[in-house]
TORMAR-517974 format. One line per field, with one value per atom (N, C-alpha, C): residue in three letters; residue number from 1; atom name; x, y, z. Coordinates in steps of 0.05 Angstrom, whole numbers, padded with zeros to 5 digits. Layout:
# residues N
res = ALA:...
n = NUM:...
atom = CA:...
east = X:...
north = Y:...
up = Z:...
//
This chain:
# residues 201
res = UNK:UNK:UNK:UNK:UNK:UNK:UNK:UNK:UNK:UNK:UNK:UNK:UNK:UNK:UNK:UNK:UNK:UNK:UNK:UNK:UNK:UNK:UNK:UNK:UNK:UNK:UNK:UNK:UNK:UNK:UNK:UNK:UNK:UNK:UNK:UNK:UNK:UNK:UNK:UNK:UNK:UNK:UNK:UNK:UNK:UNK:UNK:UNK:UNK:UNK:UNK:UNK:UNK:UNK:UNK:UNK:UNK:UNK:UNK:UNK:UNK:UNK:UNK:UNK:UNK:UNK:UNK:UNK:UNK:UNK:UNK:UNK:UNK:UNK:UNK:UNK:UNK:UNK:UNK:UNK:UNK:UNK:UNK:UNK:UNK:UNK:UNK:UNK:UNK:UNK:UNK:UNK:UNK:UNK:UNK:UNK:UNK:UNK:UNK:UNK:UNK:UNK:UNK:UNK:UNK:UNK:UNK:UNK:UNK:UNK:UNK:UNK:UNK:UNK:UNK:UNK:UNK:UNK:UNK:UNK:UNK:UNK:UNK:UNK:UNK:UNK:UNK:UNK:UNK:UNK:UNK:UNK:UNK:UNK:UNK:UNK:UNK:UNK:UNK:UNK:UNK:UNK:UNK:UNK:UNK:UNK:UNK:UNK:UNK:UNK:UNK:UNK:UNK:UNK:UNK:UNK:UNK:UNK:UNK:UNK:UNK:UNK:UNK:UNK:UNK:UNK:UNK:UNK:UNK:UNK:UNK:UNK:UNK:UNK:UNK:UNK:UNK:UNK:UNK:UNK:UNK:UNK:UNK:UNK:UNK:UNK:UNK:UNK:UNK:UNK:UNK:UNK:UNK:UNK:UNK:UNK:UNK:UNK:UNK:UNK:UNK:UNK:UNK:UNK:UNK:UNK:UNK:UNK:UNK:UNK:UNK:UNK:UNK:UNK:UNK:UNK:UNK:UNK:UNK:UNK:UNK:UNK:UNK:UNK:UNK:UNK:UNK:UNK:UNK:UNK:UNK:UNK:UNK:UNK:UNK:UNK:UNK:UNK:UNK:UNK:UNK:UNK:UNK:UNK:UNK:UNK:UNK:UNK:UNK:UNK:UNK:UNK:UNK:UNK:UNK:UNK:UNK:UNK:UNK:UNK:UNK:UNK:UNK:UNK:UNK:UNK:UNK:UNK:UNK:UNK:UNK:UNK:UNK:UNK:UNK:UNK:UNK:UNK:UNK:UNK:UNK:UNK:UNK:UNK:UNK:UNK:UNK:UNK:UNK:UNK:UNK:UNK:UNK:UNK:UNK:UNK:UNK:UNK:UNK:UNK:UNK:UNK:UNK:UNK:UNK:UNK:UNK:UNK:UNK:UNK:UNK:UNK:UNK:UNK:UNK:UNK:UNK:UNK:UNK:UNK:UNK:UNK:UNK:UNK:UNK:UNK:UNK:UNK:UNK:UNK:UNK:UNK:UNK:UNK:UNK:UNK:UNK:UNK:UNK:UNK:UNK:UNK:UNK:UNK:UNK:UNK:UNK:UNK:UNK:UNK:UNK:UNK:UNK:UNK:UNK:UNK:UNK:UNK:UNK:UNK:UNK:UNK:UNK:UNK:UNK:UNK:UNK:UNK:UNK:UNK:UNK:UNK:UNK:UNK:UNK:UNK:UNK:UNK:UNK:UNK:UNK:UNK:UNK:UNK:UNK:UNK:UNK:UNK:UNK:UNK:UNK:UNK:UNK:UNK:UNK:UNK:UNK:UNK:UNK:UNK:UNK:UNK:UNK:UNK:UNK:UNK:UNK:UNK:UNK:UNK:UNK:UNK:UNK:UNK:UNK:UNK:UNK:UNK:UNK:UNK:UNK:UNK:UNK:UNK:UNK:UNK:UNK:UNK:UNK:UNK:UNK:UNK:UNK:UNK:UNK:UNK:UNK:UNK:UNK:UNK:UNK:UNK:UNK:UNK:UNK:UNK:UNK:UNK:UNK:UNK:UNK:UNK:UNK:UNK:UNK:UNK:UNK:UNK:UNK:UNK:UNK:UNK:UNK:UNK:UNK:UNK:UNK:UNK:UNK:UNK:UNK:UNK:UNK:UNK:UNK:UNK:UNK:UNK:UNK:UNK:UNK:UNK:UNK:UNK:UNK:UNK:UNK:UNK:UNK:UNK:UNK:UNK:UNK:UNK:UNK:UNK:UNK:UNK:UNK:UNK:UNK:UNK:UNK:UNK:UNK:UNK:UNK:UNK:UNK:UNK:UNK:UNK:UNK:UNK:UNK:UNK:UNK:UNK:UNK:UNK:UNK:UNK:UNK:UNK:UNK:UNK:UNK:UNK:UNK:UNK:UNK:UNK:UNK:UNK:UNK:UNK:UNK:UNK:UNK:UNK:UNK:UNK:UNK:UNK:UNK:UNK:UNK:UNK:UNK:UNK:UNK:UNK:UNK:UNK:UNK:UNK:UNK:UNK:UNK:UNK:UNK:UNK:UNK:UNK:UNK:UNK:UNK:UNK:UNK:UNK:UNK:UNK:UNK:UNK:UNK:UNK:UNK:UNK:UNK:UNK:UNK:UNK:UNK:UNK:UNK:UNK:UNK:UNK:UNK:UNK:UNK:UNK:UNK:UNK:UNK:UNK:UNK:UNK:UNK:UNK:UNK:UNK:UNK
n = 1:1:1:2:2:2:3:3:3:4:4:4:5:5:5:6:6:6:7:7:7:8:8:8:9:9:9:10:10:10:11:11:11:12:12:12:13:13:13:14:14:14:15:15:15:16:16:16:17:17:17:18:18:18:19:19:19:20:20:20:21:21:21:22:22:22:23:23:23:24:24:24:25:25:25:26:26:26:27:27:27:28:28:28:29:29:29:30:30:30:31:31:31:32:32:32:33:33:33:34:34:34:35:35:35:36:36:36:37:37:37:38:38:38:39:39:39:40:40:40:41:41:41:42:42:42:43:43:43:44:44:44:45:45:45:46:46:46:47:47:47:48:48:48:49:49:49:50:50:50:51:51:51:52:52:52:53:53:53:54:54:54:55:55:55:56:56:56:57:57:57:58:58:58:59:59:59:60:60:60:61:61:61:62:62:62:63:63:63:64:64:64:65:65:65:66:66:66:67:67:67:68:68:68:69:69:69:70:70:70:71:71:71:72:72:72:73:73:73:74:74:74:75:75:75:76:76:76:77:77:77:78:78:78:79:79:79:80:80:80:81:81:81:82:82:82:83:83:83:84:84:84:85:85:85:86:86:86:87:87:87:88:88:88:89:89:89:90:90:90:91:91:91:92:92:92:93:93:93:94:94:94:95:95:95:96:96:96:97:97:97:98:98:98:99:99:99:100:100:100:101:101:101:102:102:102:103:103:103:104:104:104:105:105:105:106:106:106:107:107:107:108:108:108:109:109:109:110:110:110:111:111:111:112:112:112:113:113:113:114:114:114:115:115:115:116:116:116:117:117:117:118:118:118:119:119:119:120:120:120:121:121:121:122:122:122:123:123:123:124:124:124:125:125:125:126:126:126:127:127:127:128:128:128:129:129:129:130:130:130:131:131:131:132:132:132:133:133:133:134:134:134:135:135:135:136:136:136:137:137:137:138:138:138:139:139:139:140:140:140:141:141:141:142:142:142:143:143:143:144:144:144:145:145:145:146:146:146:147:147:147:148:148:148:149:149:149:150:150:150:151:151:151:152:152:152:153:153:153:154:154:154:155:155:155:156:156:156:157:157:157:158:158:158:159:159:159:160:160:160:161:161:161:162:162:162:163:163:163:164:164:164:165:165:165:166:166:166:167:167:167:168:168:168:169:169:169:170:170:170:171:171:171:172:172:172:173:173:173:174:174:174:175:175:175:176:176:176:177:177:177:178:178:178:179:179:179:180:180:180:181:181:181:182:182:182:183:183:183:184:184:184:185:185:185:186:186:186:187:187:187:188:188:188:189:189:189:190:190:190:191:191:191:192:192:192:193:193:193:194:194:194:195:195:195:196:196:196:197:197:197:198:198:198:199:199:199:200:200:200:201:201:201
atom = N:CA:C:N:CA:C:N:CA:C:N:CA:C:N:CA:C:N:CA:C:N:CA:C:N:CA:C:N:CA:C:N:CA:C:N:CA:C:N:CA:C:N:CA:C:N:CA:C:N:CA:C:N:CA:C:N:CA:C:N:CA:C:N:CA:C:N:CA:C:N:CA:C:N:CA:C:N:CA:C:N:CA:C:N:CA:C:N:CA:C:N:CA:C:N:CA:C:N:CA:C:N:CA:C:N:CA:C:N:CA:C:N:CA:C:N:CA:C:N:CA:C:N:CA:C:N:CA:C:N:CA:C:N:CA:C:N:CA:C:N:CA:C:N:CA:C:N:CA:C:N:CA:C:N:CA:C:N:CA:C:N:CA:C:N:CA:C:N:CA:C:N:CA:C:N:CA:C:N:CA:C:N:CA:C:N:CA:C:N:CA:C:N:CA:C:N:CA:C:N:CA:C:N:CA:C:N:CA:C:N:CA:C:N:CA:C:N:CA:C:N:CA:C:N:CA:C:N:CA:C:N:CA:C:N:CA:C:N:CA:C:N:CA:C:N:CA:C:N:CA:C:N:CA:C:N:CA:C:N:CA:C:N:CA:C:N:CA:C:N:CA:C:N:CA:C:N:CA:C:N:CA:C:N:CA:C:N:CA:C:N:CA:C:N:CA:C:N:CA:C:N:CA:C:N:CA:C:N:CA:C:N:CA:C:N:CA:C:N:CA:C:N:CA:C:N:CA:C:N:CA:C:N:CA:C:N:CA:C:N:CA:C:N:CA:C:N:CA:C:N:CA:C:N:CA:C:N:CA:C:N:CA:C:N:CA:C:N:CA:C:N:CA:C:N:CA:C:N:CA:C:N:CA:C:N:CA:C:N:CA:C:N:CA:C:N:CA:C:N:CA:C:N:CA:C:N:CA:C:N:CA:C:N:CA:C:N:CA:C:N:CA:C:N:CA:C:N:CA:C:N:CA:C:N:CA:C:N:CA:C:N:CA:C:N:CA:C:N:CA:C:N:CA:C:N:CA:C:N:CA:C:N:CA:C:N:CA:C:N:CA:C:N:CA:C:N:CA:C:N:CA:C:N:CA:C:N:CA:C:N:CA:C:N:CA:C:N:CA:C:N:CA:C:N:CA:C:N:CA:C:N:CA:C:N:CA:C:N:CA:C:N:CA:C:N:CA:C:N:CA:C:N:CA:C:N:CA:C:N:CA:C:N:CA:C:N:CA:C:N:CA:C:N:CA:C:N:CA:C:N:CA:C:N:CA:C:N:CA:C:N:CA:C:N:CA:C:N:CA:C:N:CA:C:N:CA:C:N:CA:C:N:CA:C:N:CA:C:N:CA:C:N:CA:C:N:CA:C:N:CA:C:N:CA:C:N:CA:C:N:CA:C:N:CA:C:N:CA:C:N:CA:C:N:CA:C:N:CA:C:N:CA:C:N:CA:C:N:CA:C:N:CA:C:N:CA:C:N:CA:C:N:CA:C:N:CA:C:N:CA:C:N:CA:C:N:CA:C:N:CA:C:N:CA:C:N:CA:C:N:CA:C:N:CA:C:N:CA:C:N:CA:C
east = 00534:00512:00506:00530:00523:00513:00530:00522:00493:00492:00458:00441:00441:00423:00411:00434:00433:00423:00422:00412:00428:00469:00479:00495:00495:00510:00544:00559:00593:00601:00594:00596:00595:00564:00549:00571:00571:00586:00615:00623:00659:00650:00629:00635:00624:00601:00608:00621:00647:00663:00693:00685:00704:00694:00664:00654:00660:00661:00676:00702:00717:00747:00771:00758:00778:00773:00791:00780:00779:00761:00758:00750:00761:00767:00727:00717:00701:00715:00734:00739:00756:00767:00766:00754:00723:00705:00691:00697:00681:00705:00730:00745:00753:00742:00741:00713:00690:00666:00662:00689:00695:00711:00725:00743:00770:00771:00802:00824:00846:00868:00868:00878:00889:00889:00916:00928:00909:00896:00876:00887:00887:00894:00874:00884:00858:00846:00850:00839:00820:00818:00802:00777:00786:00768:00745:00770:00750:00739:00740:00719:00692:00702:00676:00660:00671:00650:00637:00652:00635:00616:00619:00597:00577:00580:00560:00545:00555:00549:00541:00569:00571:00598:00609:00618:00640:00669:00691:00696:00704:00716:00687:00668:00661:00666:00680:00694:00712:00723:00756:00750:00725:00720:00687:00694:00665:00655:00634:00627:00596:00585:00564:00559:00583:00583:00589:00597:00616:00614:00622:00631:00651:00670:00703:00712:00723:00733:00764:00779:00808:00826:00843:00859:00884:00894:00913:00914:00927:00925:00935:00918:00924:00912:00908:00895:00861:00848:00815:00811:00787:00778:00754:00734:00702:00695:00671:00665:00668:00658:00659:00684:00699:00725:00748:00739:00752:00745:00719:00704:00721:00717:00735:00769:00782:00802:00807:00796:00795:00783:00768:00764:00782:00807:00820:00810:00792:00778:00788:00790:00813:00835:00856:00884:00877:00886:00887:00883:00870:00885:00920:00925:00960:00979:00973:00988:01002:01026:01047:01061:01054:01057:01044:01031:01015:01013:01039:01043:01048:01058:01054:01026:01008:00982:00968:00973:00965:00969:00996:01007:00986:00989:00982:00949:00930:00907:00893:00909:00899:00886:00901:00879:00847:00844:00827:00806:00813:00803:00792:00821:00816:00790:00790:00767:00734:00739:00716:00695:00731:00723:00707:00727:00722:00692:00690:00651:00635:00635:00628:00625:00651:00652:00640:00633:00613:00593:00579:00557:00550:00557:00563:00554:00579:00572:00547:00533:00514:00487:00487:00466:00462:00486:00490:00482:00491:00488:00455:00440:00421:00398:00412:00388:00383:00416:00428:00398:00407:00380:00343:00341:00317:00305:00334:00329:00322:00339:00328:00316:00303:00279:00259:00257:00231:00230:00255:00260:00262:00270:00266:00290:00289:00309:00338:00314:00321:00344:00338:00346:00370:00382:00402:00430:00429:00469:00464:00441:00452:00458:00441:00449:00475:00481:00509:00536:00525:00551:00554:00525:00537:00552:00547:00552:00589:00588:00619:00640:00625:00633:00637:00621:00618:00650:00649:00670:00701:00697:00716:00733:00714:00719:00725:00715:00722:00746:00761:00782:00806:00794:00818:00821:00801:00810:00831:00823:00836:00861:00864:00893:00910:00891:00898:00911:00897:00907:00931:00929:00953:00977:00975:01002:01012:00986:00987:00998:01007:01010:00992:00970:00943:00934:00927:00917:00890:00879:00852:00835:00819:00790:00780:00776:00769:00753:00759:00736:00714:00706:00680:00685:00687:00698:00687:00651:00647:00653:00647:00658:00687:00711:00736:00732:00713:00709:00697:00678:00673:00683:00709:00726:00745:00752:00770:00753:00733:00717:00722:00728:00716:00750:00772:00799:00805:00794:00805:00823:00845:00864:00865:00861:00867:00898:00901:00932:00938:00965:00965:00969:00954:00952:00920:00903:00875:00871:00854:00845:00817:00806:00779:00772:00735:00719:00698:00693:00674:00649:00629:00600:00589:00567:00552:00536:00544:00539:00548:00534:00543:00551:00570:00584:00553:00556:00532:00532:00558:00568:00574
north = 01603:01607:01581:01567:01543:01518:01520:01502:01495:01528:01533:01520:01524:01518:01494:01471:01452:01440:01455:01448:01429:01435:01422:01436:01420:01432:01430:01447:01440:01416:01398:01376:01350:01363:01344:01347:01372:01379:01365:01365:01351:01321:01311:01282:01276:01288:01288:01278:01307:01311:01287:01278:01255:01228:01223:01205:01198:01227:01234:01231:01224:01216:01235:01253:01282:01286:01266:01274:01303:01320:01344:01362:01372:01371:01398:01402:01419:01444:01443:01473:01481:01464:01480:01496:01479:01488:01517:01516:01543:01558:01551:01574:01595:01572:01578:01603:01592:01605:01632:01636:01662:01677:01669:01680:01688:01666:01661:01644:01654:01657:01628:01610:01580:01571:01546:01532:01512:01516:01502:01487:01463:01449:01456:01460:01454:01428:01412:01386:01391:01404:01406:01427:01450:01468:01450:01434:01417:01400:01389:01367:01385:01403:01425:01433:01444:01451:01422:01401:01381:01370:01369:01358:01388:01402:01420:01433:01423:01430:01463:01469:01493:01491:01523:01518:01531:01514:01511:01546:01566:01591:01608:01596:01613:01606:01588:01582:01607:01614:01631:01659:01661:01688:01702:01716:01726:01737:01728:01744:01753:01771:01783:01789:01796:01813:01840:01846:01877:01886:01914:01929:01916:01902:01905:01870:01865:01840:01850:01841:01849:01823:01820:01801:01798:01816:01821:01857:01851:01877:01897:01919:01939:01943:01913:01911:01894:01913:01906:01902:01889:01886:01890:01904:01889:01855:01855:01822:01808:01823:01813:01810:01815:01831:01798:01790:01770:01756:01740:01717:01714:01735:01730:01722:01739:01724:01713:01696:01669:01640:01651:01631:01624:01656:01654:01659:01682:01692:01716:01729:01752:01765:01772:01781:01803:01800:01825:01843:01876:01891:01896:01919:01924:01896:01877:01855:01856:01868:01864:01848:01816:01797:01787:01796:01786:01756:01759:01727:01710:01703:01693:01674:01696:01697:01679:01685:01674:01646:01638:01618:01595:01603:01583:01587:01616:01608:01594:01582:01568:01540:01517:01503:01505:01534:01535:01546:01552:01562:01537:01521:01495:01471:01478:01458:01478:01494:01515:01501:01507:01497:01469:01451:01428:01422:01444:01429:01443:01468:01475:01453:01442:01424:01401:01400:01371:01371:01393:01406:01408:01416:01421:01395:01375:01347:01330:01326:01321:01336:01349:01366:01359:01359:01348:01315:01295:01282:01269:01277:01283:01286:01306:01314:01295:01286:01265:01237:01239:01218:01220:01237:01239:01249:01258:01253:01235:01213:01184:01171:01182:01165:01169:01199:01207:01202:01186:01179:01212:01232:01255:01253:01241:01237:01266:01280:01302:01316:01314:01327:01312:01284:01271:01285:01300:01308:01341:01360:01372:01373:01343:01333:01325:01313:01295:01318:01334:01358:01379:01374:01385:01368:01352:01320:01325:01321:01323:01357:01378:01406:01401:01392:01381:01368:01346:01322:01342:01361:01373:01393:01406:01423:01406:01384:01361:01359:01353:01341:01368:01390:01417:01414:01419:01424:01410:01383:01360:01360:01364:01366:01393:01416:01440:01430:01411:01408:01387:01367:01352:01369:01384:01399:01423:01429:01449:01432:01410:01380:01380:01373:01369:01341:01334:01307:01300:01304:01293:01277:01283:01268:01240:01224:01195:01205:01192:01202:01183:01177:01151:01143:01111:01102:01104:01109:01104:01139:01142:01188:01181:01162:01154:01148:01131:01119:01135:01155:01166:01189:01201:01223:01204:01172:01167:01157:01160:01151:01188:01209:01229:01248:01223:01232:01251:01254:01268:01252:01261:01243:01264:01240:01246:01249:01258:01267:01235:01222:01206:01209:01183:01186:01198:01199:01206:01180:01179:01144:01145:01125:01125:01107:01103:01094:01078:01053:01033:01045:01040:01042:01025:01013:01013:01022:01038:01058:01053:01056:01052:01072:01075:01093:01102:01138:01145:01152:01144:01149:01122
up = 02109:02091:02076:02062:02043:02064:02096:02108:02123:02124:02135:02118:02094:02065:02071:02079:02080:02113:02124:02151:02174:02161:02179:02195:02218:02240:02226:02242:02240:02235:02256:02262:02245:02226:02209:02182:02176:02148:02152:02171:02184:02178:02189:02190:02149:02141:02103:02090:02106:02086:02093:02119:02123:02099:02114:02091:02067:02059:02027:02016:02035:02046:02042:02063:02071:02105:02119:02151:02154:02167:02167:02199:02210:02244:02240:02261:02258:02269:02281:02288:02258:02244:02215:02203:02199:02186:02204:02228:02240:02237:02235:02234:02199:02180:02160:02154:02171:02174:02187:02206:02226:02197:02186:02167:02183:02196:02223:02204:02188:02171:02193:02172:02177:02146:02153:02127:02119:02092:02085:02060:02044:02023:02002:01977:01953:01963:01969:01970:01992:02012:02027:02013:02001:01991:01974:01958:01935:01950:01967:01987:02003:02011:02010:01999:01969:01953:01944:01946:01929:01949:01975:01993:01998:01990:01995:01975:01949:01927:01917:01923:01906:01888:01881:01854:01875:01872:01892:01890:01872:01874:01891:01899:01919:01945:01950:01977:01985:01964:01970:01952:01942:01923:01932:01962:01967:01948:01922:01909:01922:01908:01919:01949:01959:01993:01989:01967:01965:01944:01942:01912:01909:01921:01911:01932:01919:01925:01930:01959:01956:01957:01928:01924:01943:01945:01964:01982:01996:02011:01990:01990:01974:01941:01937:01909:01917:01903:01904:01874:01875:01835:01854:01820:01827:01822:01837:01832:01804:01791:01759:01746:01756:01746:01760:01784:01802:01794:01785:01775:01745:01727:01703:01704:01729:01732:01738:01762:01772:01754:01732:01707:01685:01690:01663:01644:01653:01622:01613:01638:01634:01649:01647:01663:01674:01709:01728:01711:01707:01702:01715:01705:01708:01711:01698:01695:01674:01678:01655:01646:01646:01618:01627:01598:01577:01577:01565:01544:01565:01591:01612:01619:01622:01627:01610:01574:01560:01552:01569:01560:01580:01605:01617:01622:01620:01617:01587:01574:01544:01552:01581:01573:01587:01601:01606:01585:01566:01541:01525:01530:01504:01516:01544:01555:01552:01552:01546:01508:01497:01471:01460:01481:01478:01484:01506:01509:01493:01477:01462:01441:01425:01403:01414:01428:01435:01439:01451:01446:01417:01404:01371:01370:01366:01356:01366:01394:01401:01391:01387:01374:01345:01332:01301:01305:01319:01325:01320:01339:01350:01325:01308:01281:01258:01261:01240:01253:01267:01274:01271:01282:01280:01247:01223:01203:01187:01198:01190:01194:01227:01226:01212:01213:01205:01164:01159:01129:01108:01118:01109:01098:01068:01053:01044:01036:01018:01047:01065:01093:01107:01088:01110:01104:01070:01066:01073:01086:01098:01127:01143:01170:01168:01156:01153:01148:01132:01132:01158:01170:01199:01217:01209:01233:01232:01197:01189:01206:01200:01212:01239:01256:01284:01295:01283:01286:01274:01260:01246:01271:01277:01301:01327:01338:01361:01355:01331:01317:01326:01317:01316:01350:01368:01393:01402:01403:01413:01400:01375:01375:01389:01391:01401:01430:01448:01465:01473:01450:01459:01453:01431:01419:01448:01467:01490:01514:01505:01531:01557:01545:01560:01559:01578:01578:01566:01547:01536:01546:01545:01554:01532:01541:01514:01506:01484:01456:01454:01443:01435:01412:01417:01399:01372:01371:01341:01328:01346:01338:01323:01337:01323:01293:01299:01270:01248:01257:01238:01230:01250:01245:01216:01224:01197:01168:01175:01147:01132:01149:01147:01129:01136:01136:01156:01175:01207:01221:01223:01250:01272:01289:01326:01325:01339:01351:01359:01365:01377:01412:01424:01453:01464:01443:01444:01452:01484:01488:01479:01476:01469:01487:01484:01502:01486:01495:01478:01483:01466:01463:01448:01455:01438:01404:01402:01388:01362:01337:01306:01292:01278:01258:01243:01249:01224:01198:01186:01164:01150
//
């Protein structure tokens, strides 16, 4: 189906995904396409979905073919139900620990968060500016106290995740600067990233 979309033969999608630098045999790919059980690598899955541009868990999660998706023999979920646990949004039912579950789906939570809080801060970002251009005086300390709430919440995640031993994403360097004008500290081992870009504080 994803390969049809695209109008390539077996052949075409194999040589891609070599391109892409995953040699890839075509009787793989048709045997993957028969649904003929063979040893496949994440690395291969993820070279698929990325040369064919879909979203990798529908390689290995038929959603929308069925009422019921079967995880293993004997156990079925509905679709909605597989999508959530394959995101880590929520635990099998009858999965009895919990705290297991919880432990290790957190940094999929904490990267959830994290684009949230940056979303947040770009947006804040964003107003903070077009407040000053437009010289709308009276309007810059309640831009600026979002800007601050923004950078406040970037600040909690990020430490949420080094303390979870996660590798962090660089920060920007003037966002650095204006988290310490702001008395926010980064965890240490936060890398940052040059810009252009001026402190708006």
């Amino acid at each position: 189906m994803y390969r049809e979309a695209h109008a390539w033969s077996v052949d075409d999608l194999a040589e891609r995904c070599t391109a892409a630098g995953v040699h890839l045999d075509g009787s793989v790919i048709a045997n993957l396409e028969d649904d003929v059980q063979a040893p496949v690598s994440i690395q291969v899955l993820l070279t698929l979905a990325y040369v064919l541009s879909v979203p990798p868990v529908l390689l290995f999660l038929p959603v929308g073919e069925d009422y019921e998706i079967e995880v293993t023999p004997g156990v079925s979920i509905p679709p909605d139900a597989a999508v959530r646990w394959v995101c880590g949004e929520a635990m099998m039912a009858g999965d009895t620990k919990p705290g297991i579950w919880q432990r290790f789906s957190r940094p999929l939570h904490l990267y959830h968060q994290l684009d949230a809080a940056h979303a947040q801060r770009w947006n804040a970002e964003n107003d903070l500016h077009r407040i000053r251009r437009a010289g709308r005086t009276a309007e810059q300390r309640t831009g600026t106290t979002s800007y601050a709430d923004a950078l406040a919440n970037v600040a909690m995640v990020l430490t949420a995740m080094v303390e979870c031993g996660m590798t962090v994403p660089p920060v920007k360097d003037y966002t650095v600067v204006d988290m310490a004008k702001l008395g926010l500290s980064l965890p240490p081992g936060v890398p940052t990233v040059a810009t252009d870009n001026a402190s708006l504080l």
